[in-house]
ChimeraX commands (.cxc) that place a marker at each C-alpha (Angstrom):
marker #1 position 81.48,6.67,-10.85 radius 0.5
marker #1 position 80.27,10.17,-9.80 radius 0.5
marker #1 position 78.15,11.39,-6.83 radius 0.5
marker #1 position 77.08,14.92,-7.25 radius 0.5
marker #1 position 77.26,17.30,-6.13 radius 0.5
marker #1 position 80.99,17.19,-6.16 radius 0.5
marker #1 position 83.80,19.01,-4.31 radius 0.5
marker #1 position 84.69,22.27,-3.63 radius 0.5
marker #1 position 81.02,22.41,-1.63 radius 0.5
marker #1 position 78.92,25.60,-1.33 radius 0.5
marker #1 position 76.26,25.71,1.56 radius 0.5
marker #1 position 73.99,24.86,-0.29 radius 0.5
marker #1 position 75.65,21.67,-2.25 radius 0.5
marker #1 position 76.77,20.77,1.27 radius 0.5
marker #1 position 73.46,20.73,2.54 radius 0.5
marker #1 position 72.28,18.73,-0.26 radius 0.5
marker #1 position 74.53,16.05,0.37 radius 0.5
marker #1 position 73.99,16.08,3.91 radius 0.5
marker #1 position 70.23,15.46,3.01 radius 0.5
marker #1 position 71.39,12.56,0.42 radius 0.5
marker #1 position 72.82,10.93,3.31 radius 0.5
marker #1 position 70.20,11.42,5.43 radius 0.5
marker #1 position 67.74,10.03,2.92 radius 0.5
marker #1 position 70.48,6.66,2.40 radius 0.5
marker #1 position 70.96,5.98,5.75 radius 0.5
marker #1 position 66.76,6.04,6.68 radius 0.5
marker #1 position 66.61,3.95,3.56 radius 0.5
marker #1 position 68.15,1.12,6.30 radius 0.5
marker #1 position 69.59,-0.91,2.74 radius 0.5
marker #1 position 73.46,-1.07,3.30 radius 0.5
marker #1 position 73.85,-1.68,-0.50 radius 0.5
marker #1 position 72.34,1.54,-1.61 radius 0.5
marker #1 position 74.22,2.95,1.60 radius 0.5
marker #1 position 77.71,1.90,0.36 radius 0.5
marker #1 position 77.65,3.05,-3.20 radius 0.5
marker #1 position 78.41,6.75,-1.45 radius 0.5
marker #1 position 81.57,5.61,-0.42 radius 0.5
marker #1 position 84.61,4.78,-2.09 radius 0.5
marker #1 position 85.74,1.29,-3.18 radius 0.5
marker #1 position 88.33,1.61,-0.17 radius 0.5
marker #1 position 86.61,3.98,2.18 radius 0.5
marker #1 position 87.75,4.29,5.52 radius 0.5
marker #1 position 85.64,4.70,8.57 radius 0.5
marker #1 position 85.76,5.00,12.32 radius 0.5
marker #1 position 82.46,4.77,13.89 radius 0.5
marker #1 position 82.31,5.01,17.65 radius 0.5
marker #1 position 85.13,2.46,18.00 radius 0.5
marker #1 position 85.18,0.05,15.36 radius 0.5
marker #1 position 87.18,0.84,12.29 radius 0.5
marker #1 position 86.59,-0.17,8.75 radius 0.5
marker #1 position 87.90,-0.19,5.23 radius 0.5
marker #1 position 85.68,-0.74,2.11 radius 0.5
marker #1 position 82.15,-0.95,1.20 radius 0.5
marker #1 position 82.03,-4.67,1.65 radius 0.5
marker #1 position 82.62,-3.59,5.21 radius 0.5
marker #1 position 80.49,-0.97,4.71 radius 0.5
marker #1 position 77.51,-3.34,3.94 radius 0.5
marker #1 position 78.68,-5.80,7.01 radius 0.5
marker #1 position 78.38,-3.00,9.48 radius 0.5
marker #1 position 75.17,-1.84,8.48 radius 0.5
marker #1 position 73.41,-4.88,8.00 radius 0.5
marker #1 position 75.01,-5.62,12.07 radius 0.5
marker #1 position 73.55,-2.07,12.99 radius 0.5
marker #1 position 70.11,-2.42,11.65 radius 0.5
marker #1 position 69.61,-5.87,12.61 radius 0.5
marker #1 position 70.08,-4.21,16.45 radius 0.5
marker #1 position 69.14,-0.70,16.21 radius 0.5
marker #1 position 65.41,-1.36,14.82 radius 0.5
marker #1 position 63.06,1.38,13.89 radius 0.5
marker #1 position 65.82,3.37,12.99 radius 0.5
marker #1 position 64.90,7.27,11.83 radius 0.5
marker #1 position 67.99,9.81,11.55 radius 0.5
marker #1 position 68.27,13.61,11.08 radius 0.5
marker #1 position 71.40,14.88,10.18 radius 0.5
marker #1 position 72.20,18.80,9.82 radius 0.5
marker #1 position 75.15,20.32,8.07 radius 0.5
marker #1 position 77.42,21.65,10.97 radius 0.5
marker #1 position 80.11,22.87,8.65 radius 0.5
marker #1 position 82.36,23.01,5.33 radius 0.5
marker #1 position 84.67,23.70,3.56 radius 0.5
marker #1 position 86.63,22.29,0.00 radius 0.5
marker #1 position 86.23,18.75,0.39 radius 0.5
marker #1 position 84.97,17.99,3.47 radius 0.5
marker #1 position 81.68,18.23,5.74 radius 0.5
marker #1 position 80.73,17.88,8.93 radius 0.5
marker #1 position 77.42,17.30,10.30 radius 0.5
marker #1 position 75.59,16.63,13.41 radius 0.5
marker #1 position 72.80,14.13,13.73 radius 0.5
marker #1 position 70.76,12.63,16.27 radius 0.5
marker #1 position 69.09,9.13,15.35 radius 0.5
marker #1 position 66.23,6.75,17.17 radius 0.5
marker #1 position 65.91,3.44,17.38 radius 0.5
marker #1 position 64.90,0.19,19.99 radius 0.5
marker #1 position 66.41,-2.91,20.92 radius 0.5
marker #1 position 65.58,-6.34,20.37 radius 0.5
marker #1 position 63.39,-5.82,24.52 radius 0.5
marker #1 position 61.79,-3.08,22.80 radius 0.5
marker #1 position 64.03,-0.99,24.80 radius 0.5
marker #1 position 64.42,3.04,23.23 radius 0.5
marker #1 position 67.80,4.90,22.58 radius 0.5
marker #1 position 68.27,8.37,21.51 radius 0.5
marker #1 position 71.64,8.61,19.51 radius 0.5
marker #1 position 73.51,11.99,19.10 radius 0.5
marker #1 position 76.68,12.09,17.13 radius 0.5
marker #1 position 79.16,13.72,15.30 radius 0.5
marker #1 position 80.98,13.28,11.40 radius 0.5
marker #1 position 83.27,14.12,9.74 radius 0.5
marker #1 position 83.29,13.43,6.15 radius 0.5
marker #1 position 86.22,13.56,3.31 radius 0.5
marker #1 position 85.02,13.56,-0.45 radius 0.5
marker #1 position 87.01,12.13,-3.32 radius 0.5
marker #1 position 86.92,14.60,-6.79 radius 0.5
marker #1 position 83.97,12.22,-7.87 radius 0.5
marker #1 position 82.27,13.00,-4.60 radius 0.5
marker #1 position 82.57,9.98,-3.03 radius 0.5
marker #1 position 82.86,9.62,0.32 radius 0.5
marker #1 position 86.76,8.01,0.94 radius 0.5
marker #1 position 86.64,8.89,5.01 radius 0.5
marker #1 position 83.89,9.18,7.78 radius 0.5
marker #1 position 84.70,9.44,11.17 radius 0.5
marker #1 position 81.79,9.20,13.78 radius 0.5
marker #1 position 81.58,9.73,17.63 radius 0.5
marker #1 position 78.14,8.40,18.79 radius 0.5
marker #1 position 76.25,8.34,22.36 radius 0.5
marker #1 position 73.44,6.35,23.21 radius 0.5
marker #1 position 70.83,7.76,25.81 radius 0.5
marker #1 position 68.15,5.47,26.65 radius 0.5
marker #1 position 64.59,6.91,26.77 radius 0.5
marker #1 position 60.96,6.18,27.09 radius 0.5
marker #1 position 58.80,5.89,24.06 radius 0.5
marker #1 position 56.76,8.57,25.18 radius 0.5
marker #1 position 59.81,10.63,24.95 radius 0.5
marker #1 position 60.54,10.04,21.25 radius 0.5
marker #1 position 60.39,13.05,18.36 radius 0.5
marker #1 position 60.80,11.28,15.19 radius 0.5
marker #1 position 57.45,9.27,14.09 radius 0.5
marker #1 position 57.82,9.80,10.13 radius 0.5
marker #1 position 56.56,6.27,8.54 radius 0.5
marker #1 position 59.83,4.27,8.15 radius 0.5
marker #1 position 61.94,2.78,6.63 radius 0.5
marker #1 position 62.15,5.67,4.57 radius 0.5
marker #1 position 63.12,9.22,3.76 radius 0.5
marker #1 position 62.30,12.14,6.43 radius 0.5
marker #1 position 59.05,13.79,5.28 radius 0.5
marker #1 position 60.06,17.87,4.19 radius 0.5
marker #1 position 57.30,19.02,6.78 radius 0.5
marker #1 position 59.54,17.03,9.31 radius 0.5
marker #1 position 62.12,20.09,11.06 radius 0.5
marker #1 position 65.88,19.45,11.21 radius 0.5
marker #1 position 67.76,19.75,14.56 radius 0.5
marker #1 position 67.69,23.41,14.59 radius 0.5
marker #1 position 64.24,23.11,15.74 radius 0.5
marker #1 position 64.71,19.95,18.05 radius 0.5
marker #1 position 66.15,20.51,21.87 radius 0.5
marker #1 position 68.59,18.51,23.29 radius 0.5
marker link #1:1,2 radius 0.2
marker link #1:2,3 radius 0.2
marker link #1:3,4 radius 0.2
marker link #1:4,5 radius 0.2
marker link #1:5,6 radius 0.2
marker link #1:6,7 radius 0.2
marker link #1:7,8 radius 0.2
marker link #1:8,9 radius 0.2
marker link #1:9,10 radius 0.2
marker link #1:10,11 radius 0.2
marker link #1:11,12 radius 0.2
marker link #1:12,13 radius 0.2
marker link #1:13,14 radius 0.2
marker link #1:14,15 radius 0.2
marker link #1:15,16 radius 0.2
marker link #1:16,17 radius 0.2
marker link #1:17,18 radius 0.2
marker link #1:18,19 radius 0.2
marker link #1:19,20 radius 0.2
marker link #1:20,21 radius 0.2
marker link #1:21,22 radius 0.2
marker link #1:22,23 radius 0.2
marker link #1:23,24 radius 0.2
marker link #1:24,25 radius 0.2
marker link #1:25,26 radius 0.2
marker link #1:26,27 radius 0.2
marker link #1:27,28 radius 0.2
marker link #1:28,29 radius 0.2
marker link #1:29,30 radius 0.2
marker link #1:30,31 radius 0.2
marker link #1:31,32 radius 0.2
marker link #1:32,33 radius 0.2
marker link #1:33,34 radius 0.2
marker link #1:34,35 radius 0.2
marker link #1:35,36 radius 0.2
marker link #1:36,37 radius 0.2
marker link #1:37,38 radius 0.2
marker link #1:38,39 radius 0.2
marker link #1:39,40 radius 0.2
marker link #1:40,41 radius 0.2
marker link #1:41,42 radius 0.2
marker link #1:42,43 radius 0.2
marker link #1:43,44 radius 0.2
marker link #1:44,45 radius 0.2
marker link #1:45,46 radius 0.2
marker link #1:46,47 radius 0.2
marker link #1:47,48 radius 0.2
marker link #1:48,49 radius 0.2
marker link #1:49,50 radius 0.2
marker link #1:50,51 radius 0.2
marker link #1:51,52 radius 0.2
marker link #1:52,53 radius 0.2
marker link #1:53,54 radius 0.2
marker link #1:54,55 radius 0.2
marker link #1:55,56 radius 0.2
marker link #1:56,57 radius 0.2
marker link #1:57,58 radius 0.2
marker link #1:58,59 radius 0.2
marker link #1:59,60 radius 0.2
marker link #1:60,61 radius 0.2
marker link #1:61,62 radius 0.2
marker link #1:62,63 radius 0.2
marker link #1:63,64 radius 0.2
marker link #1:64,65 radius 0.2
marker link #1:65,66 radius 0.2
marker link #1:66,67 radius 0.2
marker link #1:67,68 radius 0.2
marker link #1:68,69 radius 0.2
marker link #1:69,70 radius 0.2
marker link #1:70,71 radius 0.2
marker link #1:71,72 radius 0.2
marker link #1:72,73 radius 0.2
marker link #1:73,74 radius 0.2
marker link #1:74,75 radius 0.2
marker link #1:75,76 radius 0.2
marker link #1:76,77 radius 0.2
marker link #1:77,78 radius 0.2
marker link #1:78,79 radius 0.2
marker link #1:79,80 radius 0.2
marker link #1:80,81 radius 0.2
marker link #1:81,82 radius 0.2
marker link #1:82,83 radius 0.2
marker link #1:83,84 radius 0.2
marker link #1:84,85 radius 0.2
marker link #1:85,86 radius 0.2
marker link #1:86,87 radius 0.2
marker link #1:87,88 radius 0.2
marker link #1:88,89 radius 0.2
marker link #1:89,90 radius 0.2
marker link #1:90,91 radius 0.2
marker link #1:91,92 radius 0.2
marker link #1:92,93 radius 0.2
marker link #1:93,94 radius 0.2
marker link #1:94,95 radius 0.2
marker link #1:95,96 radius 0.2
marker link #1:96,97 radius 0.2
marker link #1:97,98 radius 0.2
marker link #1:98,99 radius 0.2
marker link #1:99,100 radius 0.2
marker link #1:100,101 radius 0.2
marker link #1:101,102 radius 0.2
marker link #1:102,103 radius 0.2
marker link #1:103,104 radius 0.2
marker link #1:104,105 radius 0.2
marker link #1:105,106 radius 0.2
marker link #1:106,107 radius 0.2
marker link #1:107,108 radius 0.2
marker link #1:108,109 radius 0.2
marker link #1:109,110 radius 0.2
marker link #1:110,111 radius 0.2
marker link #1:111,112 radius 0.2
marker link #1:112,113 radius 0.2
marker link #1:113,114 radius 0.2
marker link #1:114,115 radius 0.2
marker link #1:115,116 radius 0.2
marker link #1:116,117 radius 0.2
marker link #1:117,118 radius 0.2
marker link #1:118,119 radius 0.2
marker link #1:119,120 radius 0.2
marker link #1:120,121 radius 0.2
marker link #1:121,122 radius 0.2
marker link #1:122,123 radius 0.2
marker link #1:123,124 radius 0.2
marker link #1:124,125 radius 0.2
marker link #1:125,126 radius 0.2
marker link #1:126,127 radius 0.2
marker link #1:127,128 radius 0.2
marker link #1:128,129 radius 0.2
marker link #1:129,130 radius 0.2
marker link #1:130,131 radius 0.2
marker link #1:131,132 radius 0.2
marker link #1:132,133 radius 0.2
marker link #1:133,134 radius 0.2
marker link #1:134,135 radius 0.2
marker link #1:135,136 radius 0.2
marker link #1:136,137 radius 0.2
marker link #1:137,138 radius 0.2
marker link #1:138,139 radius 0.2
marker link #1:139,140 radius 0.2
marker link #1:140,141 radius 0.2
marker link #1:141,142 radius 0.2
marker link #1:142,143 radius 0.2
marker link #1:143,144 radius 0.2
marker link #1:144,145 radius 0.2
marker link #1:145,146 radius 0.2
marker link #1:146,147 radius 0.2
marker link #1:147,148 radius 0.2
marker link #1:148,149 radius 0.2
marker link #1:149,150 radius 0.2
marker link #1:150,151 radius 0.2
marker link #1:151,152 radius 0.2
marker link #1:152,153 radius 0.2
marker link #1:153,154 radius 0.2
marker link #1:154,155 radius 0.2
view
């Protein structure tokens, strides 16, 4: 199976597979989510480890049964061959009704196919106030293109 754009990355193939992702993950179905990865991907997210995309699935049906309302930017950070990394900030609320602000860090490794085989993620949680949050697109869903990445989005 093949997921272009493939490997070595340009900016702008990087940037379109940072937006793939993007678009996936705000999807919130761990299915369509996995088929990026590699039939033995491994991942480190925050500090749980995995290998495969039946994992892959698990985890993600776990996160978004928690992490409700979830909408996610991601924004290249950089690149180069094989690899990306990205930065990405993500919203969501607890079961209470309770509002986080995630901000985070990946780096991604890319088969010749370009599937992902390796994603390593370091994630922090800040609570906030729903007055305080920035991403209102309709969800679940992709991020609408009139919707700014994080360059324009402080801290």
């Amino acid at each position: 199976m093949s997921r272009p754009p493939l490997p070595p990355f340009t900016e702008e193939t990087a940037r379109q597979k940072v937006r793939m992702a993007e678009d996936a993950w705000n999807s919130r179905d761990p299915a369509r989510v996995a088929l990026a990865y590699t039939e033995d991907s491994r991942w480190r997210n925050r500090s749980e480890f995995l290998e495969g995309r039946d994992a892959i699935v698990a985890f993600l049906t776990r996160k978004w049964q928690k992490e409700q309302d979830y909408r996610l930017i991601k924004d290249l950070w950089a690149f180069s061959g094989n690899r990306i990394a990205v930065r990405f900030q993500y919203e969501w609320h607890d079961a209470k009704g309770d509002w986080f602000r995630s901000y985070g860090n990946e780096q991604w490794e890319f088969d010749d196919q370009g599937l992902m085989r390796r994603r390593e993620a370091s994630i922090n949680d800040v609570s906030i106030v729903a007055s305080d949050r920035r991403f209102h697109w309709a969800a679940p869903g992709p991020r609408p293109a009139d919707v700014p990445g994080l360059a324009a989005v402080p801290f």
